[in-house]
PAPA-940975 format. One record per residue: z, y, x of N, C-alpha, C, CB in turn. Coordinates in steps of 0.1 Angstrom, whole numbers, plus 5000, padded with zeros to 4 digits. Glycine has a CB too. Layout:
ZYXZYXZYXZYX/...
END
This chain:
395295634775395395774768394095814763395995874779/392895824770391995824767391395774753391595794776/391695664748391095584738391495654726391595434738/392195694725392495754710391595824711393695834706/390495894718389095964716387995874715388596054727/387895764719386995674719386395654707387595584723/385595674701384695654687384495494687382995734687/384495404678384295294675382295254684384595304657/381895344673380395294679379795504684378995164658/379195444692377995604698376495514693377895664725/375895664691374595614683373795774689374895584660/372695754689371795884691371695944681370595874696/371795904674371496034662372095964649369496094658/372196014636372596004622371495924614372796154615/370495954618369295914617368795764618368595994625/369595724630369095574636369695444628369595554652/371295454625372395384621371795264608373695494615/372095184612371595084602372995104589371394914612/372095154581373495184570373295074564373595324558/372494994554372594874546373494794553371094794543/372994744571374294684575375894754571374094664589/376394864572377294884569377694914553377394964576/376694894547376894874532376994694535375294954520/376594674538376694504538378294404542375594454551/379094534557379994494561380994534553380094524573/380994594541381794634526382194794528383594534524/381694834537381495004535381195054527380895074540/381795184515381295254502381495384506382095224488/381795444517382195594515381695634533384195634510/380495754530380995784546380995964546379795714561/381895974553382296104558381196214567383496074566/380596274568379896344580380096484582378496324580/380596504597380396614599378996674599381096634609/378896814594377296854596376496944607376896914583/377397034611376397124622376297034635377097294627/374896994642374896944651375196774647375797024660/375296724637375396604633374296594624376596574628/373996614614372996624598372096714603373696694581/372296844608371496974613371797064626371597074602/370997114634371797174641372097344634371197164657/372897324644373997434640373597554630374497514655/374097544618373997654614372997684599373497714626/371897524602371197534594370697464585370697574599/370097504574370097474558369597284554368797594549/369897244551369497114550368397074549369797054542/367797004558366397024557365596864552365797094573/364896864555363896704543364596614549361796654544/364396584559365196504572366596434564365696634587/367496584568368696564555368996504543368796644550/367896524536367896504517367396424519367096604503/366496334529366396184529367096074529365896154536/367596114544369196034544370196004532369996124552/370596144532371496134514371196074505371596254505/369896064502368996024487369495894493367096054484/369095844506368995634507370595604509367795534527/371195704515372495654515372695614497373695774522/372895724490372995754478372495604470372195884475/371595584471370495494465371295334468368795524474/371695324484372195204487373095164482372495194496/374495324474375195254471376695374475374895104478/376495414487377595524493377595634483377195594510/379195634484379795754481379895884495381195694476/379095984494378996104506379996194502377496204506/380896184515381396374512381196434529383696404505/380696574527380896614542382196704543379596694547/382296704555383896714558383496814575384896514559/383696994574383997034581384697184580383097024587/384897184594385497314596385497444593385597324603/383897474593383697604590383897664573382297614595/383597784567383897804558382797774546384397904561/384097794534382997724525381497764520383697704513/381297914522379797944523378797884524379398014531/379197814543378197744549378197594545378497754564/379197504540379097424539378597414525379897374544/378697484511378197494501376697524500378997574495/376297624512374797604513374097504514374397654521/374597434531373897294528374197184519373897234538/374997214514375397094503374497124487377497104500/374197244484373397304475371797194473372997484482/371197174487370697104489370596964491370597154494/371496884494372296724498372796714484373796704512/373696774476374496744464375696624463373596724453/376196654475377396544472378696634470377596424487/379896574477380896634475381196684490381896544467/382396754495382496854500383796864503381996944495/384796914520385496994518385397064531386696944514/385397194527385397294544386797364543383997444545/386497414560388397464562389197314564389297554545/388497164569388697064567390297084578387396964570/389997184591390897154601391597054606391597194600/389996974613389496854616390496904632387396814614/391296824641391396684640392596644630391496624655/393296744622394196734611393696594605394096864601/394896494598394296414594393696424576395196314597/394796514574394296604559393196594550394096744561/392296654560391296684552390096524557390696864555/390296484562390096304559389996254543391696214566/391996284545392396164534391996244525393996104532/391796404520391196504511389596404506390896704522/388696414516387696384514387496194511387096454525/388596134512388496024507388895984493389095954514/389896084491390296084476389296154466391796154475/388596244472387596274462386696224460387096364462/386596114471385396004466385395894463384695984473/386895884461387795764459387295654467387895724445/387195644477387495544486388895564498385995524493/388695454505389795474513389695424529390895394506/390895404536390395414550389695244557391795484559/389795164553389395054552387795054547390394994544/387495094539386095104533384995254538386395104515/385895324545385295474545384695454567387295634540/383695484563383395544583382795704583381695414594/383495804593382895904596381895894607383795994599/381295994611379996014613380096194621379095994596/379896204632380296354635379896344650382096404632/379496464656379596504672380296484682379696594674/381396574677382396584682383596454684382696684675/383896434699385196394702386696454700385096384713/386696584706388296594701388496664685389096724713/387296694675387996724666387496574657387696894660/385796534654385396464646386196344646384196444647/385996304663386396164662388096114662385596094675/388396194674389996224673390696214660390396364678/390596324651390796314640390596204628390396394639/389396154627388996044619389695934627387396034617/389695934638390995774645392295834642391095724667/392995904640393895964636394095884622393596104636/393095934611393195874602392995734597392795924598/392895694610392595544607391295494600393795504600/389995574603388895524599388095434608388195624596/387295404605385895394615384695494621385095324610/384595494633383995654636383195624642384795774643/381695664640380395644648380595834655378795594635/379995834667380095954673378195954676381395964687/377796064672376196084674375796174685375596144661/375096194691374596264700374196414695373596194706/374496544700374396634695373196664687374696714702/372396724678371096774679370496844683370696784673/371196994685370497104694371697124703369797254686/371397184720372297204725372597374721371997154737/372297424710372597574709374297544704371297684696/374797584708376797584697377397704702378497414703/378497764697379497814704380097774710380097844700/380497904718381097884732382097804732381498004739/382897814725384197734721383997574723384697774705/382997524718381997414716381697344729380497464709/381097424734380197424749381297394759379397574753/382397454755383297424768383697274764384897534770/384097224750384797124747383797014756384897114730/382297054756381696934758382096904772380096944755/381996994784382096944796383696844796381997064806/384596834789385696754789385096624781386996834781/384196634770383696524762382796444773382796574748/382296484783381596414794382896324801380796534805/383396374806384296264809384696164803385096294811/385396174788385896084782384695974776386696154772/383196034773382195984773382095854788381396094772/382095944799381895834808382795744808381795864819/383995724803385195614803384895544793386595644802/384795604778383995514770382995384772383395604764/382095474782380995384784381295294793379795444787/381995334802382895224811383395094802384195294818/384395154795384995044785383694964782385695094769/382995014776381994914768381394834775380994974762/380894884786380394764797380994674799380194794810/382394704799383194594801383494464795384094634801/383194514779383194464766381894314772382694624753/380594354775379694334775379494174785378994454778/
END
């Protein structure tokens, strides 16, 4: 029951991921959620950010970010990044997935998300039948709403990691 939360790969940060390899394994599109994934919570894209984008960009990916909050916030940081975009995604809906694949015209075979979160990022993007790296938060500041999810994401985290050992 648990596995349908299970993210494909956990990585410490957005930052670390060997993307050429995944440009190499025939990947053209990736998805990312951004508060607490790209930035923490809340805030404007910073160099860090516009690096990433630029080498993704450069490699070859097609970027769209893909979250919940409203479009203000996600048009801000994107003002900055300049890719494509959909907020009000009502992630773990599979919707706004396949929304953000069609605007970048890729599809779920070629596309991996990239996000925090277990029950909306990753849930959702397995839902849609992607590939889903789950990253480690970047600041522990979130809403409360957030904060509660995580003590349940500890659990399913520790089964995850169980599995994997197993794998090993």
């Amino acid at each position: 029951m648990l596995k349908r939360f299970y993210p494909n790969e956990y990585a410490n940060s957005s930052y670390v991921i060997n993307y050429e390899e995944l440009y190499q394994k025939g990947f053209r599109g990736i998805l990312f959620d951004v508060d607490n994934t790209l930035v923490s919570h809340g805030a404007k894209a910073d160099d860090k950010a516009k690096e990433l984008i630029t080498k993704l960009k450069n490699i070859g990916f097609k970027v769209c970010l893909i979250s919940n909050n409203k479009e203000e916030r996600v048009r801000t940081f994107n003002d900055e990044v300049q890719v494509q975009y959909i907020f009000n995604a009502r992630k773990p809906s599979r919707k706004g997935y396949q929304q953000a694949m069609n605007t970048i015209g890729t599809n779920k075979e070629n596309t991996i998300f990239i996000g925090d979160q277990i029950f909306t990022d990753v849930f959702g993007a397995n839902r849609a039948g992607l590939k889903t790296i789950l990253v480690k938060p970047i600041h522990p500041k979130e809403e409360i709403q957030i904060v509660l999810k995580r003590y349940l994401e500890k659990i399913v985290l520790y089964f995850y990691k169980k599995s994997q050992n197993k794998k090993d």
